[in-house]
C-alpha positions in Angstrom: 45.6 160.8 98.7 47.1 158.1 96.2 45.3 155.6 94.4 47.3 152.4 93.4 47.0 150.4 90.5 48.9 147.5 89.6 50.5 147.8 85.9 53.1 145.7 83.6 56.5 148.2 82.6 58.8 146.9 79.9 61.7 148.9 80.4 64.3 148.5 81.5 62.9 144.5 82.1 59.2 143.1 81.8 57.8 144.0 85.5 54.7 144.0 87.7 55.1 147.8 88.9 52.6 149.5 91.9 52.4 153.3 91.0 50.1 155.9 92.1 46.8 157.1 89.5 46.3 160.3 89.0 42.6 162.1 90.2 40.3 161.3 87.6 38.4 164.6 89.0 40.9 167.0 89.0 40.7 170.4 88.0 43.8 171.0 87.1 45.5 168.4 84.7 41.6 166.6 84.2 43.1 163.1 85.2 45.7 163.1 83.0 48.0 163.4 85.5 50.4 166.4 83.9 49.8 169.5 82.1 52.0 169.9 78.3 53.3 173.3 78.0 54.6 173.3 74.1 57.6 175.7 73.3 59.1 176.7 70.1 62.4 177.7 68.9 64.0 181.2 68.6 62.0 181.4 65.2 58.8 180.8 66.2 58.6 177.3 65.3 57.4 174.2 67.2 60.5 173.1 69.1 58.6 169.9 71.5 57.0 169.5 74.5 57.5 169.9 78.1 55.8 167.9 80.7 54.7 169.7 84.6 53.4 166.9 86.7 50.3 167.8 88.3 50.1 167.6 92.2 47.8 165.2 92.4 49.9 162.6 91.4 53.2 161.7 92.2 55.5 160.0 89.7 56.8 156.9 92.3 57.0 153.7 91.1 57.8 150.4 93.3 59.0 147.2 91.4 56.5 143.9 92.9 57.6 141.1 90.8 60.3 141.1 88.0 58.5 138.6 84.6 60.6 136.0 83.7 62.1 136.0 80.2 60.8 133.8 77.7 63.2 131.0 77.3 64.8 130.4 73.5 63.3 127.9 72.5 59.7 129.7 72.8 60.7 132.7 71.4 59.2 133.2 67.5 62.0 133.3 65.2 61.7 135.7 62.0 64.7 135.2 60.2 63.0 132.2 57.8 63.9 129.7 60.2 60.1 129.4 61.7 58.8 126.3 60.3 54.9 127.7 60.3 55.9 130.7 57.7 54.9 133.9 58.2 51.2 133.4 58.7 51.7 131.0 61.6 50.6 127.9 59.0 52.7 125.2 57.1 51.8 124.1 53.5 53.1 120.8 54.5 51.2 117.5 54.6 50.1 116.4 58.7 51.8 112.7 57.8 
C-alpha cells in the first residue's frame, strides 16, 4: 500500500515533490524506510555505508509543481554590499 506525502526537494531545482512514506509499523526497517549495512575495508576498518531499501517503500518520486526562483533583486547579498550589515540592522539615522 503507499502512503503519499507532499514534500519540498531542492536538488536539482526547488520543487513540490509527491513520494511514497515508508510503514511507520514495520518490522523490518521500523519506518525508516531502509536498512544500513556498514562495510569496512580489506583492513578491518570502517569503509561507509550501504543503503537496502526496505519493501515497504518504494523510492518513486513525481515532480507537482517546480518553485520559482527568487528574482535578483530579493536575493540577500553577502559580499558587503547589503545595506542592513550583517545583523539585518543599519546604524544609520531613519531621516
Amino acid at each position: 500500500m503507499i502512503r503519499l506525502r507532499i514534500q519540498r526537494t531542492a536538488l536539482p531545482r526547488n520543487a513540490l515533490i509527491l513520494t511514497d512514506t515508508p510503514r511507520p509499523d514495520c518490522r523490518d526497517c521500523d519506518g525508516v524506510g531502509g536498512i544500513p549495512h556498514d562495510y569496512g575495508d580489506h583492513t578491518g576498518e570502517y569503509a561507509g555505508t550501504e543503503w537496502e531499501p526496505c519493501p515497504c517503500w518504494t523510492e518513486w518520486r513525481m515532480v507537482l509543481l517546480p518553485l520559482p526562483r527568487r528574482p535578483r533583486w530579493l536575493r540577500r547579498r553577502t559580499n558587503g554590499r547589503d545595506p542592513w550589515g550583517p545583523g539585518g540592522y543599519s546604524d544609520e539615522p531613519p531621516f
